[in-house]
KOLTITOR-137853 format. One record per residue (C-alpha): x negated, y, z. Coordinates in steps of 0.05 Angstrom, whole numbers. Example, Ala and Ser with C-alpha at 12.3 -4.5 7.8 and 13.67 -1.06 7.14 Angstrom:
% KOLTITOR-137853
PT       px       py       pz
PT     -246      -90      156
PT     -273      -21      143
***
This chain:
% KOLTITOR-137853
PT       px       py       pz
PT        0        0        0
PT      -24       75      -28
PT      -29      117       31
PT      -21      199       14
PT      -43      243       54
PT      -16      317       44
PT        8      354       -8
PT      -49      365      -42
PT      -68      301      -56
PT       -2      285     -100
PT      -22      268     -162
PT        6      267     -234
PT       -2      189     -228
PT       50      197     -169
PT      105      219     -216
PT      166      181     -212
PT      188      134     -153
PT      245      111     -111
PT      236      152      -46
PT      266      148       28
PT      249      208       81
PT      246      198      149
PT      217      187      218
PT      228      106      212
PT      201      110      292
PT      188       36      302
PT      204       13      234
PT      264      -34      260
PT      314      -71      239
PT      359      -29      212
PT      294       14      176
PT      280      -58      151
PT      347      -67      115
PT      348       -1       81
PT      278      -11       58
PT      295      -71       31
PT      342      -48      -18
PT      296       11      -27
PT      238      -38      -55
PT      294      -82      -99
PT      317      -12     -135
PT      246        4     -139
PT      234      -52     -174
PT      294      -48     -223
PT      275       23     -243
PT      200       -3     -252
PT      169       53     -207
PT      139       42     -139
PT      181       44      -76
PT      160      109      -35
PT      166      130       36
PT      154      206       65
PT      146      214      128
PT      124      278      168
PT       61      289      221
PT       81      314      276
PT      154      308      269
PT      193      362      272
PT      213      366      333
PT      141      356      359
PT      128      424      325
PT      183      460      350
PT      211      434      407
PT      151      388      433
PT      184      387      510
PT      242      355      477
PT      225      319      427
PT      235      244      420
PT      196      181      457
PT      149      161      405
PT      158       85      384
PT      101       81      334
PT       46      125      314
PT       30      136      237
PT      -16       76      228
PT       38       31      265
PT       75       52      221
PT       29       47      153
PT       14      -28      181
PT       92      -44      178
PT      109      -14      122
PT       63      -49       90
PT       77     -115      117
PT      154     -113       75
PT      128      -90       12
PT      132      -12        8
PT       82        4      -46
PT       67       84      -17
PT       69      120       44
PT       70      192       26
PT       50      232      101
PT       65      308       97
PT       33      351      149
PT       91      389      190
PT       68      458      198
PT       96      516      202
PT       82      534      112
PT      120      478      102
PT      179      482      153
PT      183      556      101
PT      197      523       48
PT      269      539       27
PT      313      476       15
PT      312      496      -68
PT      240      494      -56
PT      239      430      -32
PT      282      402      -80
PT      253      430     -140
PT      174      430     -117
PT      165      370      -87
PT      219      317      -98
PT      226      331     -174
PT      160      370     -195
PT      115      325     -156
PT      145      257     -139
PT      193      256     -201
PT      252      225     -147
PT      297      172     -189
PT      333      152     -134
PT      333      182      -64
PT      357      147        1
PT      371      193       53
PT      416      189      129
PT      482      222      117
PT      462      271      171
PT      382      292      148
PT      369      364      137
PT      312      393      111
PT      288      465       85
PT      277      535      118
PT      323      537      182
PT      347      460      165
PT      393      498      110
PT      392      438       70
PT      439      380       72
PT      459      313       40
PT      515      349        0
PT      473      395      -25
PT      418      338      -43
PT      465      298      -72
PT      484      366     -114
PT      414      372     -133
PT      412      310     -160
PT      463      310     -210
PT      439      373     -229
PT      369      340     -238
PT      385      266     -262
PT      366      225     -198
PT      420      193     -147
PT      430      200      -73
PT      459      157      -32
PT      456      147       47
PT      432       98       88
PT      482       57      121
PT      486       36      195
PT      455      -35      209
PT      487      -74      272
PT      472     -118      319
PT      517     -151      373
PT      566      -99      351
PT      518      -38      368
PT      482        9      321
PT      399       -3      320
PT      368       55      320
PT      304       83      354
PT      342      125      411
PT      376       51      427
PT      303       15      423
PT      284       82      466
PT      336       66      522
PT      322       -8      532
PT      251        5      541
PT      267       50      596
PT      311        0      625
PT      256      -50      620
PT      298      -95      575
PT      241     -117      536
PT      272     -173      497
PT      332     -122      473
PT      275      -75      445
PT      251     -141      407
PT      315     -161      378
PT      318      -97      352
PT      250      -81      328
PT      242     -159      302
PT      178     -162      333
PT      155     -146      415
PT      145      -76      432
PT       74      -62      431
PT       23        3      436
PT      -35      -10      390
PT     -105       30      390
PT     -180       33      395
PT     -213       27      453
PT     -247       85      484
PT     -297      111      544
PT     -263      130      604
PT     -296      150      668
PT     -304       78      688
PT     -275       88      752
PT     -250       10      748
PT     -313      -15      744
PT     -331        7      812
PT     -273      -34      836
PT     -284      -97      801
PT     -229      -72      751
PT     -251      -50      690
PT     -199      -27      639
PT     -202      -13      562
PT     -174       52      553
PT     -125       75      491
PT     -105      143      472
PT      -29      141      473
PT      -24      214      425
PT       48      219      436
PT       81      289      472
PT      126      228      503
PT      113      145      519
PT      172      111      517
PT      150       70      579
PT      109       91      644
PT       80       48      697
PT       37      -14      712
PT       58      -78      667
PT       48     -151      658
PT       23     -156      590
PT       -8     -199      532
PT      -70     -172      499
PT      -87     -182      418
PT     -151     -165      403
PT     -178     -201      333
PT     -132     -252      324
PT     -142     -272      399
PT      -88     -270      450
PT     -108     -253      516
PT      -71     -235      591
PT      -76     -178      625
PT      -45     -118      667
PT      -39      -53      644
PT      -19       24      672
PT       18       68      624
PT       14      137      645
PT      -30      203      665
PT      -64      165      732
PT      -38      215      780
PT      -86      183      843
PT     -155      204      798
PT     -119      282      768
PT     -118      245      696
PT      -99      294      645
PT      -93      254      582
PT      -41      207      578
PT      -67      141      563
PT      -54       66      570
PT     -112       28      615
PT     -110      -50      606
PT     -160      -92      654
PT     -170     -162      619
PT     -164     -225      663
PT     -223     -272      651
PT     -262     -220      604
PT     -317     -191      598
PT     -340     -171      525
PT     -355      -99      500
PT     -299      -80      465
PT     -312        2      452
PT     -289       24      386
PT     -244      -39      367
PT     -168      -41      368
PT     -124      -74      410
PT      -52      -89      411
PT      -17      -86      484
PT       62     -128      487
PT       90     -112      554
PT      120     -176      584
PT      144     -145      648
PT      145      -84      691
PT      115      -97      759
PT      122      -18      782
PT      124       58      769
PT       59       98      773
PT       52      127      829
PT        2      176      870
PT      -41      140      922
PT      -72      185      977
PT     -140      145      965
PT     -180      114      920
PT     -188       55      964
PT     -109       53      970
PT      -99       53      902
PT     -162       -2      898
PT     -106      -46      946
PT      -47      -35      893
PT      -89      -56      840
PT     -108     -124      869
PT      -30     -133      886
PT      -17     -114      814
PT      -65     -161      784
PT      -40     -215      826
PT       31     -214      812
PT       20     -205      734
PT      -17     -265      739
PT       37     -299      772
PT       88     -274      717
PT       45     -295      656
PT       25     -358      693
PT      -57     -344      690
PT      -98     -380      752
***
């Protein structure tokens, strides 16, 4: 799969595709049946299937304190798209220039100038444009007036409720891990590299590898049970989702400590599946206090995920 970053690097090869726009947060179930069709139109038309996507979304630029839980970062994404068949990911950089852009603008310069749209599959309720003037009646105006057809995504169910990433959102935050996995087809996981903290677990017989979470928002905080992927190899562990309140942290980052392990893993990435929640993160008045939590921690996520 073609990965675009930006405007500028559209090219005139990238004329003429079947495009969907959207956050696709998670790239579930529901994202999974729309892209499907997306890919068989794409392939009756002869022109590769194309999502756009925006970094940061919007709301991340705007409102950032209210914006969303992110689900999936951009190469989560990129890695799942790419597992069902989309052909490109087109990533436009959200910035204030191109929140200017006036919906005719939008139309006219990017989805016909530079993509050459055939078919566009959009949610009934997506705006876009200067001051979200833009709507699906007026896209679906546009394209009659420019010779490609709109239609909307439709909602996907399960169990008789509507998948979506605010649902996957809430059961996370209920802990109701295997409901996120129904709908997401696949466990809930936060994926990374591994960087240099301040090594603080080391000193406590506790080291952790360390990932960047680079979210405004984690859909889950706290200290989990979890399963570790690193390579193609599956490995146990316990993990703390959060800003570590007890050392002043002021990055928000997850902090996985390994059972049994002891390689140098700096600079490679990892995949964390949380199997259950053992507690909130909390301040300790210590370091030594906190030191007794951990070893509590440890112990009952070995208990959970059966490890001696």
């Amino acid at each position: 799969m073609e990965l675009i970053r930006g405007l500028c690097n559209l090219k005139p090869q990238h004329l003429g595709c079947v495009l969907t726009i959207g956050k696709f947060d998670g790239v579930h179930l529901g994202h999974q049946a729309v892209l499907s069709k997306l890919i068989a139109k794409a392939k009756a038309l002869g022109v590769p299937s194309t999502v756009m996507v925006f970094e940061p979304q919007p709301e991340e630029l705007f409102t950032p304190q209210h914006a969303p839980a992110r689900l999936s970062l951009l190469r989560d994404k990129y890695i799942e798209l790419k597992k069902l068949g989309v052909e490109r990911l087109l990533c436009i950089k959200f910035d204030e220039k191109f929140a200017s852009y006036s919906a005719d603008e939008f139309v006219q310069s990017l989805l016909v100038d530079k993509l050459g749209t055939q078919f566009l599959v959009v949610g009934d309720d997506f705006r876009f444009g200067k001051k979200r003037a833009g709507d699906f009646a007026l896209l679906q105006k546009c394209g009659q007036q420019q010779g490609f057809e709109v239609v909307s995504t439709q909602s996907f169910t399960l169990e008789k409720a509507r998948i979506s990433s605010t649902a996957i959102r809430q059961a996370l935050a209920n802990n109701q891990f295997s409901v996120a996995e129904k709908m997401l087809g696949r466990p809930f996981s936060i994926a990374g590299k591994v960087l240099h903290g301040d090594k603080k677990g080391r000193t406590i017989g506790f080291p952790t590898a360390n990932v960047l979470l680079k979210r405004c928002k984690t859909p889950v905080h706290g200290v989990f049970a979890v399963t570790v992927y690193l390579q193609d190899q599956e490995y146990k562990g316990v993990a703390n989702i959060g800003n570590r309140p007890t050392v002043n942290g002021e990055r928000s980052q997850l902090e996985v400590h390994v059972f049994n392990f002891n390689k140098n893993i700096y600079g490679h990435f990892i995949s964390v599946v949380l199997q259950q929640k053992i507690r909130d993160e909390m301040k300790f008045d210590s370091f030594e206090l906190l030191h007794q939590q951990i070893q509590k921690d440890a112990a009952l996520a070995k208990q959970w995920l059966g490890v001696s």
